[in-house]
C-alpha positions as CSV (number, residue, x, y, z in Angstrom):
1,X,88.3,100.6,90.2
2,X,88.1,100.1,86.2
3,X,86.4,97.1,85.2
4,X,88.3,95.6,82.8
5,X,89.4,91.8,82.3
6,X,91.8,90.7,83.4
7,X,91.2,91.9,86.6
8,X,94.0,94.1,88.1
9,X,95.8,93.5,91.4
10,X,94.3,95.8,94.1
11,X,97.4,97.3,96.3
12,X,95.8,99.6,99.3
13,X,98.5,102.0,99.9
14,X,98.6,104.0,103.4
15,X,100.3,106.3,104.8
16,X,103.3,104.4,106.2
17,X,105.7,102.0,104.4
18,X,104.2,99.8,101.9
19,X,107.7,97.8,100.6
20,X,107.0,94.7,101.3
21,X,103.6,95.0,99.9
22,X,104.4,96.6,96.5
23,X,107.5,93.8,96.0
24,X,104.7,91.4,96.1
25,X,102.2,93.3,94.0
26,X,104.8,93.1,91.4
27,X,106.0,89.8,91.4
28,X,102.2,89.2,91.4
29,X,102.0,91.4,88.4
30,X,104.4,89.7,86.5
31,X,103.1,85.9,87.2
32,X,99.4,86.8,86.4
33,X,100.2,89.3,83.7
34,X,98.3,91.9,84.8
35,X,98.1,95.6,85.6
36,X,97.8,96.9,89.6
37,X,95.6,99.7,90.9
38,X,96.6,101.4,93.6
39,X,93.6,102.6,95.6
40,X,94.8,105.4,98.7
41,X,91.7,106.3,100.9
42,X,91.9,109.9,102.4
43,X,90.8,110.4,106.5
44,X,87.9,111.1,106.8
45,X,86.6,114.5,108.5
46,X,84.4,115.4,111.3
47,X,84.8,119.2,111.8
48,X,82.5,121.6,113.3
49,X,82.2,125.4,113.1
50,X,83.4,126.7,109.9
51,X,82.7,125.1,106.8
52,X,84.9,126.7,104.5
53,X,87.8,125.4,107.0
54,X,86.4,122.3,106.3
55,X,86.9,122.1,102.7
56,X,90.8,123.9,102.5
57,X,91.7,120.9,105.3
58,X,89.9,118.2,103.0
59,X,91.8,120.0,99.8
60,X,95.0,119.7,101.8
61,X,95.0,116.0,102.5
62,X,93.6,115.0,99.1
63,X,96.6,116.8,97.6
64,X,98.9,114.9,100.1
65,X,97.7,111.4,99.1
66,X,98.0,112.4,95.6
67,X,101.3,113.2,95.9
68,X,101.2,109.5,98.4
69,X,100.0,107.4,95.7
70,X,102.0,109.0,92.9
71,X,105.0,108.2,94.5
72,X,104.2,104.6,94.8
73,X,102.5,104.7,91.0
74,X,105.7,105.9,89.6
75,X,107.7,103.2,91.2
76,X,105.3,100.9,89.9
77,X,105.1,101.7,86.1
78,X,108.9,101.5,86.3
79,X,109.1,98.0,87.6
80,X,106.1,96.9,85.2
81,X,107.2,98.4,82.2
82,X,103.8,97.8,79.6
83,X,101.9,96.0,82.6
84,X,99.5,99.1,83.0
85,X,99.2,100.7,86.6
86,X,96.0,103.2,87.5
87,X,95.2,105.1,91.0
88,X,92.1,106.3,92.6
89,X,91.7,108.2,95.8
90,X,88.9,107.7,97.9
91,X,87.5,109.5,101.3
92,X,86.1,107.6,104.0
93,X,86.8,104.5,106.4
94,X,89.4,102.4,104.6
95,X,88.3,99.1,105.6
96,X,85.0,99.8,103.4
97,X,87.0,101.6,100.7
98,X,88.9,98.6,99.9
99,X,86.0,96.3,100.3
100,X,84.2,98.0,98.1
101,X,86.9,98.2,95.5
102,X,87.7,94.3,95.6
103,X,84.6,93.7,93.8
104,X,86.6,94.3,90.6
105,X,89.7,93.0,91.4
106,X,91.7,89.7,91.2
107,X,93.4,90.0,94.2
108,X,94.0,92.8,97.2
109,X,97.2,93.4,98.5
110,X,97.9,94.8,101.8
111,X,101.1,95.5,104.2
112,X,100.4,93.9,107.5
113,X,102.2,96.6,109.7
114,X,104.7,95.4,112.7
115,X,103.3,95.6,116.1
116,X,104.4,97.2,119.0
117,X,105.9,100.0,117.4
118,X,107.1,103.0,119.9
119,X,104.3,105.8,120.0
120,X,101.8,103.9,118.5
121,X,98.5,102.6,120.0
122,X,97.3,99.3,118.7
123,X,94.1,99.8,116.4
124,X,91.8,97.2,114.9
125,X,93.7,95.9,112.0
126,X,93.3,97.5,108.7
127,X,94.0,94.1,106.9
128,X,92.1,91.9,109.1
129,X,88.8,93.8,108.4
130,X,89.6,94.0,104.3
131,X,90.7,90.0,104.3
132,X,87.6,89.0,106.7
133,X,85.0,90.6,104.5
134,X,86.7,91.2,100.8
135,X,85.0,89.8,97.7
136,X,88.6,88.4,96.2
137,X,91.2,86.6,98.1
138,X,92.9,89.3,100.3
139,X,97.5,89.1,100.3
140,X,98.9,90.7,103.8
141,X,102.6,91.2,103.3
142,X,104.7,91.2,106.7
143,X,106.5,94.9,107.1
144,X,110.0,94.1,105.3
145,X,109.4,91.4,103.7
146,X,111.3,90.9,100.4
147,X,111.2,88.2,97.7
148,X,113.2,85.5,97.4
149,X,113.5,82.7,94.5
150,X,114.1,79.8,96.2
151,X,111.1,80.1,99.2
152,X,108.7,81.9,96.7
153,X,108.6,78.9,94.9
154,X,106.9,76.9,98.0
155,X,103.0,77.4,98.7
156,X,101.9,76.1,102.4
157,X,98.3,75.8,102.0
158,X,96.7,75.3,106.2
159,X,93.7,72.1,105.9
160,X,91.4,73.6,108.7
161,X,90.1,69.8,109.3
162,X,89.8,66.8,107.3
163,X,86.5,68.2,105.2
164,X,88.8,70.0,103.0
165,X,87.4,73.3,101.3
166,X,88.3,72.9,97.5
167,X,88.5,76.3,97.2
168,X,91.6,76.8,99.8
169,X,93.1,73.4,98.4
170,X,92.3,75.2,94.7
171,X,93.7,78.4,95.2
172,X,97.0,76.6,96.8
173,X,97.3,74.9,93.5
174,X,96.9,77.7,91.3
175,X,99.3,79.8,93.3
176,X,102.1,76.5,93.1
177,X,101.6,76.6,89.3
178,X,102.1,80.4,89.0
179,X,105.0,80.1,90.8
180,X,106.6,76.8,88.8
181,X,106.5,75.5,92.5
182,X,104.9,72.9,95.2
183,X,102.4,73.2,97.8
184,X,103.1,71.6,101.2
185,X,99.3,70.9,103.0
186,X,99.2,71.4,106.6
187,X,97.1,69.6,108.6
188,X,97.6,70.0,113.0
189,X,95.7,69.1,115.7
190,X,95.6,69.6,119.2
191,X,93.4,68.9,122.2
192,X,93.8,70.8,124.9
193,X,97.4,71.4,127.0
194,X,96.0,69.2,129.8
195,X,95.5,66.2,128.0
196,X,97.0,66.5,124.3
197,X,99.9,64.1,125.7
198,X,97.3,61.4,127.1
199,X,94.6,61.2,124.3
200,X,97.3,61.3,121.7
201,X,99.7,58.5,123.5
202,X,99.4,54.7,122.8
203,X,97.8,52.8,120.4
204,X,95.0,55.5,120.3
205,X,96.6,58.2,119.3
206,X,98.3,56.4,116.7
207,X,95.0,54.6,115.2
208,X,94.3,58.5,115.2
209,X,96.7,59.4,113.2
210,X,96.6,57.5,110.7
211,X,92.4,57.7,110.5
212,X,93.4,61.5,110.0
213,X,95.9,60.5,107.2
214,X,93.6,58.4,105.4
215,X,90.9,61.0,105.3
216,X,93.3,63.5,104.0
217,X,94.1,61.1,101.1
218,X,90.6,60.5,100.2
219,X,89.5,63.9,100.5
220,X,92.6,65.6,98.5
221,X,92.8,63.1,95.5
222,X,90.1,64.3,92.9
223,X,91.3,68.2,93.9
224,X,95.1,67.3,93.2
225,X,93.8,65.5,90.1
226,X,93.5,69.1,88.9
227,X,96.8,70.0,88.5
228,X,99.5,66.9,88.1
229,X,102.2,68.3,87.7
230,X,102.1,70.4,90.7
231,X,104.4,68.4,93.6
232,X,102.2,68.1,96.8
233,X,103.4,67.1,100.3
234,X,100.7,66.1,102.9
235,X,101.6,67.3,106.2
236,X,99.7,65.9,109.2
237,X,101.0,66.9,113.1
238,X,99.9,66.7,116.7
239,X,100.6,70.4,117.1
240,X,98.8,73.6,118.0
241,X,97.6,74.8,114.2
242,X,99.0,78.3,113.9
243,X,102.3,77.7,115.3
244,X,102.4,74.5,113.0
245,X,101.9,77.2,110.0
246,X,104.1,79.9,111.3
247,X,106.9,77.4,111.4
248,X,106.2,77.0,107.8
249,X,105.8,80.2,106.6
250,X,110.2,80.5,107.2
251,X,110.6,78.3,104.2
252,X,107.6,79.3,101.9
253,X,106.6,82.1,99.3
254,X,103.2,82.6,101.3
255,X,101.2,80.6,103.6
256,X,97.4,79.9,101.9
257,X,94.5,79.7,104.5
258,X,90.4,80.0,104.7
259,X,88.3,82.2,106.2
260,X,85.5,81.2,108.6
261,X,81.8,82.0,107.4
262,X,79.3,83.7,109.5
263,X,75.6,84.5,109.4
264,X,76.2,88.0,110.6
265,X,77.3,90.4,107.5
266,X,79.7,92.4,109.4
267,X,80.5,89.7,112.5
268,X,83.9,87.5,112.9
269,X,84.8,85.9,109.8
270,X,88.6,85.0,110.1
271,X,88.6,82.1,112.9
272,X,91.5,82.4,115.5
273,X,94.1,80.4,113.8
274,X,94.1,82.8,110.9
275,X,94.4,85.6,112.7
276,X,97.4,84.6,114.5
277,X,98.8,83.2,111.6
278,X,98.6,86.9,110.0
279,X,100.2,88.1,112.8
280,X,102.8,86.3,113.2
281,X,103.7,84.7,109.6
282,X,107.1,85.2,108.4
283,X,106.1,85.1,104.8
284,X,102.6,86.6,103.2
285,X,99.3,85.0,103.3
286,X,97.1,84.7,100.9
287,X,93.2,84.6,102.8
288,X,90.4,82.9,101.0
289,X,86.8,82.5,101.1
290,X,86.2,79.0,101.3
291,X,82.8,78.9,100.0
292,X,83.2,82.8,97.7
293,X,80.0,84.1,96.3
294,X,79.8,84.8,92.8
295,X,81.4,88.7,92.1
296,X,79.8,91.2,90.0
C-alpha cells in the first residue's frame, strides 16, 4: 500500500465477481476524492517434492492475478478519470493480507459473496475476518448490489444499547454528510421469545420505552451537535436487533454498525447481531471499531 495522504480506498479483489464491490469503491472515490488501491492476494502454496515445480506453479498464478487485478484496474481508471488507481499482489492468507494493508488506508472494501451457491462449500468468511480485525472501518458490499440515488442518500447507523459509541454515531454522521443525506439511528430490543410479550406489555413496558427514549436523547445530543445540518431520525423498537436493521437496510445507502472488543488479539470481535446483519443486509455495511486505536 503507498502511504500517501489522503489515504486511498482499499478494494480486495478475488477471484470471483467483485461488481457490487467496485460500484461502491467508486462512488466512494468520488465523495472522498480520493484514489483506490486494489490489493489481489495470490493462494498460497504447500507443495512437496520438486521445487522447481513449485516455483513455474507460483509464476503461473501470479501472472493470472495480474492479469485479475488489471482487469478490474482498467475498469477503474476509466470510471475515475484523474482520481489515481494503484495495484499490489500479495501471496499468502488473505484475511492477513488485507489486514495488514488497511493500516494505510481510509477505508476497505470488500464483496460479501451470496451463500448457498451450488458446488460450493461454505468457508469462514473472507470479510468477516478483514472487518473483525482491520485497522480502518471495513465496507462489505452484497453480491449485485448497484447504486442507487435516492436510497444512497440514507445512512442507518444500528445503537448497540443506550451508551452510545461516538465513534459508530460519528462515522454515521460523516457518511450522511458525504452523501448530502440523513442518518436514521436504530435502537431494538428484545428479551427473550418466551417472555418479550409479558415484560414489554402494560404500563411497564411502556415506562420502558420511554426511559430508553430519553436516554437516547441525552446520550445523542452533544454527538449530533457536530453536524447540524445533517437530518437525524431516532428509531427505538421492541424488536429482535438484526432483523430490525435488515428491514432497514431496503431503504438505505448502507447500514453503519460497531464491532465488539475483545481481550484476545485474534478472538470474536464482531458480536452476533453484526454478523447477521452482514449476512443478510440488503444494502452495504460499513463496520467500525468503536473504540479504534490510533493507526500508523
Amino acid at each position: 500500500m503507498l502511504e500517501t495522504l489522503p489515504r486511498k480506498i482499499l478494494l480486495g479483489v478475488g477471484d470471483e465477481d467483485v461488481e457490487g464491490a467496485l460500484s461502491y469503491a467508486v462512488a466512494e472515490a468520488r465523495r472522498r476524492s480520493v484514489g483506490v488501491h486494489l490489493l489481489h492476494v495470490v493462494p498460497g502454496l504447500t507443495v512437496g517434492g520438486d521445487p522447481t515445480a513449485m516455483v513455474i506453479e507460483g509464476d503461473s498464478l501470479a501472472a493470472q492475478g495480474g492479469r485479475t487485478i488489471g482487469a478490474v484496474a482498467g475498469r477503474l481508471e476509466h470510471e475515475l478519470g484523474d482520481l489515481p488507481v494503484s495495484t499490489e499482489l500479495h501471496s499468502g492468507p488473505v484475511v492477513t493480507a488485507l489486514t495488514g494493508a488497511s493500516r494505510h488506508a481510509g477505508v476497505v472494501v470488500l464483496q460479501r459473496q451470496r451463500m448457498g451457491r451450488p458446488g460450493r462449500i461454505p468457508t469462514l468468511s473472507v470479510t468477516n475476518g478483514v472487518a473483525a480485525h482491520a485497522h480502518v472501518p471495513v465496507v462489505a458490499v452484497p453480491a449485485g448490489w448497484h447504486p442507487d440515488a435516492v436510497r444512497d442518500r440514507t445512512v442507518v447507523a444500528g445503537l448497540g444499547d443506550v451508551e452510545v459509541s461516538p465513534e459508530v454515531v460519528r462515522t454515521a454522521l460523516e457518511e450522511a454528510a458525504r452523501r448530502g443525506g440523513s442518518l436514521r439511528l436504530v435502537h431494538a430490543w428484545h428479551h427473550t421469545d418466551a417472555y418479550d410479550d409479558v415484560v414489554s406489555a402494560g404500563a411497564a413496558g411502556a415506562a420502558h420505552e420511554e426511559r430508553v427514549r430519553r436516554d437516547l436523547d441525552a446520550a445523542l445530543a452533544p454527538l449530533l451537535a457536530e453536524h447540524p445540518d445533517v437530518p437525524v431520525e431516532v428509531i427505538a423498537t421492541r424488536d429482535r436487533p438484526a432483523d430490525a436493521l435488515v428491514a432497514q437496510s431496503r431503504t438505505a445507502g448502507v447500514v453503519v454498525l460497531g464491532r465488539h472488543r475483545s481481550s484476545i488479539p485474534w478472538g470474536p470481535h464482531l458480536g452476533s447481531v453484526v454478523r447477521a446483519v452482514l449476512r443478510e443486509s440488503a444494502c452495504p455495511v460499513l463496520v467500525v471499531d468503536p473504540a479504534p486505536a490510533e493507526t500508523e
